[in-house]
Residue frames relative to the residue before (quaternion, step in Angstrom):
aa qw qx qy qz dx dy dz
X 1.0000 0.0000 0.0000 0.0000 0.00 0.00 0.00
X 0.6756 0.4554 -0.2877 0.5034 3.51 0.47 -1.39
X 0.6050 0.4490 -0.4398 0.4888 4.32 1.05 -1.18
X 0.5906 0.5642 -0.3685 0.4440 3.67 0.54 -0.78
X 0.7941 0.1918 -0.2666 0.5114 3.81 0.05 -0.54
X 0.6822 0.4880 -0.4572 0.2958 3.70 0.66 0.33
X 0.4333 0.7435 -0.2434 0.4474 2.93 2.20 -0.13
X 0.6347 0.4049 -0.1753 0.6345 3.48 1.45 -1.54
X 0.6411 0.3323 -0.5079 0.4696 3.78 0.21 -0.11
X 0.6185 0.6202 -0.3808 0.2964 3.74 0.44 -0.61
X 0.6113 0.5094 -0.1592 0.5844 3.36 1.60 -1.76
X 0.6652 0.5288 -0.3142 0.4232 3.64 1.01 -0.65
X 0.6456 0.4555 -0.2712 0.5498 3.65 1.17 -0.99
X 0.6372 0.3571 -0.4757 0.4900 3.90 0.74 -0.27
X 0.7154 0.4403 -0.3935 0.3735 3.73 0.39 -0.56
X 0.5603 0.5184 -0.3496 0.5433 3.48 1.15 -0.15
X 0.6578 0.5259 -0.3079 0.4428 3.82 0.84 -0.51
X 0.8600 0.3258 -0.1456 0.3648 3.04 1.33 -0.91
X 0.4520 0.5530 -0.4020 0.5730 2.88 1.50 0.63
X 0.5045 0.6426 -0.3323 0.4713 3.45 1.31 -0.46
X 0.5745 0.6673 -0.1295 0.4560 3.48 1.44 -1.03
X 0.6962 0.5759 -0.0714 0.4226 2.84 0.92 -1.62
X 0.7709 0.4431 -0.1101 0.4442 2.98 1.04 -1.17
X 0.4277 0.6451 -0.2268 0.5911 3.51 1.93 -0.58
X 0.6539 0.5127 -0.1882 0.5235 3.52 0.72 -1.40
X 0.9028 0.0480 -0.3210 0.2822 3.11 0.69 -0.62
X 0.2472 0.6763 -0.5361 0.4406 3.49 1.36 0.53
X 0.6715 0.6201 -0.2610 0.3105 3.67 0.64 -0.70
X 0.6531 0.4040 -0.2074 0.6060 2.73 1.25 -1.46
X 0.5589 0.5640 -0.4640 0.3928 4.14 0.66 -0.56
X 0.7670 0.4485 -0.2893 0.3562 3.45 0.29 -1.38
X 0.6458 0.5521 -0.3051 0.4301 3.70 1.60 -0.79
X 0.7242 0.4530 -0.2977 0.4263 3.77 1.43 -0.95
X 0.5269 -0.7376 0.3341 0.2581 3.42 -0.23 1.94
X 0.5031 0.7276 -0.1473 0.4426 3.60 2.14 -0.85
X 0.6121 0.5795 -0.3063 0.4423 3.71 1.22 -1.20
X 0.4309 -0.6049 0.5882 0.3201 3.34 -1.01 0.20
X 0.7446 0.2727 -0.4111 0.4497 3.62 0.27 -0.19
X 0.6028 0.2805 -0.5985 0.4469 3.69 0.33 1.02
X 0.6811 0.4141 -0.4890 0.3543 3.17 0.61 0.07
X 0.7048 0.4399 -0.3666 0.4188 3.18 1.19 0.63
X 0.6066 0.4810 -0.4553 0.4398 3.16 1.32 0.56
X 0.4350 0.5342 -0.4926 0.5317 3.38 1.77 -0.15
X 0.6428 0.4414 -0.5275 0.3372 3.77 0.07 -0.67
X 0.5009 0.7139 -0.3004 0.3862 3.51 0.97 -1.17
X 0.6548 0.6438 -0.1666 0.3591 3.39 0.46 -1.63
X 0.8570 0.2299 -0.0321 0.4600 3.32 0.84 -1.81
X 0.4195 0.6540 -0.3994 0.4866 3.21 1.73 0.62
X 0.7336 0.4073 -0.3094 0.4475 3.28 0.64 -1.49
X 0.4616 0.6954 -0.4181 0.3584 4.03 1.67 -1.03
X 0.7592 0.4553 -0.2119 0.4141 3.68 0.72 -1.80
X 0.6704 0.4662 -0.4101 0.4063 3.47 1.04 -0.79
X 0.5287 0.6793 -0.3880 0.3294 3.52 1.17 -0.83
X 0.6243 0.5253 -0.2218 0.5339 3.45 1.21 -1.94
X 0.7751 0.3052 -0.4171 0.3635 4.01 0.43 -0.62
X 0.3096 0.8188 -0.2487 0.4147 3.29 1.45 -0.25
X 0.6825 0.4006 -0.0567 0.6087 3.43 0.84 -1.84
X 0.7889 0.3422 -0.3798 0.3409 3.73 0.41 -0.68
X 0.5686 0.6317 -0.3605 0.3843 3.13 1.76 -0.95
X 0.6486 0.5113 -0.4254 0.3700 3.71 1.03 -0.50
X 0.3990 0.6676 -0.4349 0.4538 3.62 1.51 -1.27
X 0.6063 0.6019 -0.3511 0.3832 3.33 -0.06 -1.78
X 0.8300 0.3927 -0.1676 0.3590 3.29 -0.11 -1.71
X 0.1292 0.9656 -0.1336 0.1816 3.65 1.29 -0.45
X 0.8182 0.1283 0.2713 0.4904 1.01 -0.92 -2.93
X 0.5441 0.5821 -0.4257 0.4289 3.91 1.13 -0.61
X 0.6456 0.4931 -0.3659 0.4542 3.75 0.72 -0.75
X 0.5618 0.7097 -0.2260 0.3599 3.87 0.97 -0.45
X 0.7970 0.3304 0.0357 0.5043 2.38 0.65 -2.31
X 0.6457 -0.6359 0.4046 0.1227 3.29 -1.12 2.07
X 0.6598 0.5391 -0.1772 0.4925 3.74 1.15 -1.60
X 0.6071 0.7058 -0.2583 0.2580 3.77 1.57 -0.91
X 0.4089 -0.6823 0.4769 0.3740 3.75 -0.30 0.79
X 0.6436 0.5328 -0.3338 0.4365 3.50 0.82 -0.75
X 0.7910 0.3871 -0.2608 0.3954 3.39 0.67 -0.61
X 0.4679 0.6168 -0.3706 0.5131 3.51 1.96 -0.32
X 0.6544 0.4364 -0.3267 0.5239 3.82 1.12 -1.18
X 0.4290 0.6481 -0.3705 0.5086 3.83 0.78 -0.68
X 0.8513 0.3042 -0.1338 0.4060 3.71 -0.06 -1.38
X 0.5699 0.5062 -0.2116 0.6117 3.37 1.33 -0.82
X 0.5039 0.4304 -0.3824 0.6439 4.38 1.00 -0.16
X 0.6406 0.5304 -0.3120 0.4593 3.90 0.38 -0.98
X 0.8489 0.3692 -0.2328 0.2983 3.07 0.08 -1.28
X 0.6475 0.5702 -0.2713 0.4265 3.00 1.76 -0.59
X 0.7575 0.4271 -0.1798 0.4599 3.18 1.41 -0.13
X 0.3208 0.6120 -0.2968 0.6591 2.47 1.60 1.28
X 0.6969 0.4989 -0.1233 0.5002 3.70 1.07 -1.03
X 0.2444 -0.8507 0.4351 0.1650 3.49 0.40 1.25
X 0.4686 0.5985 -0.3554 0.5440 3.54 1.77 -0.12
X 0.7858 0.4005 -0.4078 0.2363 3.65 0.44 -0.47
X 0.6659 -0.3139 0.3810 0.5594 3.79 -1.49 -0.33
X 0.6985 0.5804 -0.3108 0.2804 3.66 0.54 -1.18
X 0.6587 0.4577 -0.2770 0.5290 3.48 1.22 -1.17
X 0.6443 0.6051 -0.2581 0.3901 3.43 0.49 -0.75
X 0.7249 0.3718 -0.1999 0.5444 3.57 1.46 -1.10
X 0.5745 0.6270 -0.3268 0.4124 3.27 1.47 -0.92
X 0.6749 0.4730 -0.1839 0.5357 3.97 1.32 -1.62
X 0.5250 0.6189 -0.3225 0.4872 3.82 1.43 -0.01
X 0.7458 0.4065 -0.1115 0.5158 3.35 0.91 -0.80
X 0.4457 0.6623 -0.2080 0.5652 3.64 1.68 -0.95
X 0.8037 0.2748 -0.1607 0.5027 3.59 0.95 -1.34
X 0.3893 0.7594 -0.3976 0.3372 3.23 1.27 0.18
X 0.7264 0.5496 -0.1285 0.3920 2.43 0.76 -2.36
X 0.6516 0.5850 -0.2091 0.4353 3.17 0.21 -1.60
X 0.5611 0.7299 -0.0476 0.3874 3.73 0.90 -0.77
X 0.6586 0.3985 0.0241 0.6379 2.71 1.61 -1.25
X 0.5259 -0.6923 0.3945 0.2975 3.39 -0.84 1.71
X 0.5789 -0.3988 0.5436 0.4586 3.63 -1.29 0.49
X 0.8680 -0.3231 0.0373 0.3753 3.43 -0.86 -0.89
X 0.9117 -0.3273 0.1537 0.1950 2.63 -2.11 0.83
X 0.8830 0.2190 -0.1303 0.3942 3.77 -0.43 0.80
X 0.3194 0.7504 -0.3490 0.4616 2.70 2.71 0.38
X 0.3280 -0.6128 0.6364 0.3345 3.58 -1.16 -0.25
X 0.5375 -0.6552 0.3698 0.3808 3.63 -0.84 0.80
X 0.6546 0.3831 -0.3344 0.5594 4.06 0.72 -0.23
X 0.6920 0.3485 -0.5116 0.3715 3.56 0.41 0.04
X 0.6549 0.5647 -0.4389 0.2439 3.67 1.13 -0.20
X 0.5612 0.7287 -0.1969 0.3395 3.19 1.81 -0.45
């Protein structure tokens, strides 16, 4: 009984493998025929993620040059963050030295208790 069902799982796992095959085979053959719709949809794929990459790259340029440039709102709001964190009067210093004492707080390494690292 027990040789009998290890036989049918056995004949089952090859017929499952090879259909598994089959199905490999043909994804393979889809992605190679320039005709299939799923290479033409991974080519479509391809030059999407390319263009987003390329706007991507300028959007950082972009950002840069705004961080650079003196005349830049981004770099006025930048300097004006700075300065406030810098101003022991402000919300920013106050949240910024909050988090500073956190850190620091925290045991050197991992699986330490904080008072034994001290």
């Amino acid at each position: 009984m027990i040789h009998q069902k290890f036989d049918f799982l056995k004949s089952y796992a090859h017929e499952k493998n090879q259909d598994f095959d089959k199905d490999l085979n043909t994804l393979e053959k889809q992605i190679q025929d320039k005709n299939s719709n799923l290479h033409k949809n991974l080519e479509q794929l391809k030059t999407y993620t390319h263009d987003k990459k390329k706007d991507l790259n300028k959007e950082i340029e972009y950002l840069k040059t705004q961080v650079n440039d003196k005349n830049s709102d981004l770099y006025k709001k930048l300097n004006e963050l700075e300065t406030k964190a810098k101003d022991k009067n402000s919300d920013i210093y106050r949240e910024l030295k909050h988090i500073k004492d956190i850190i620091e707080s925290q045991p050197d390494q991992p699986n330490k208790p904080a008072s034994l690292s001290k």
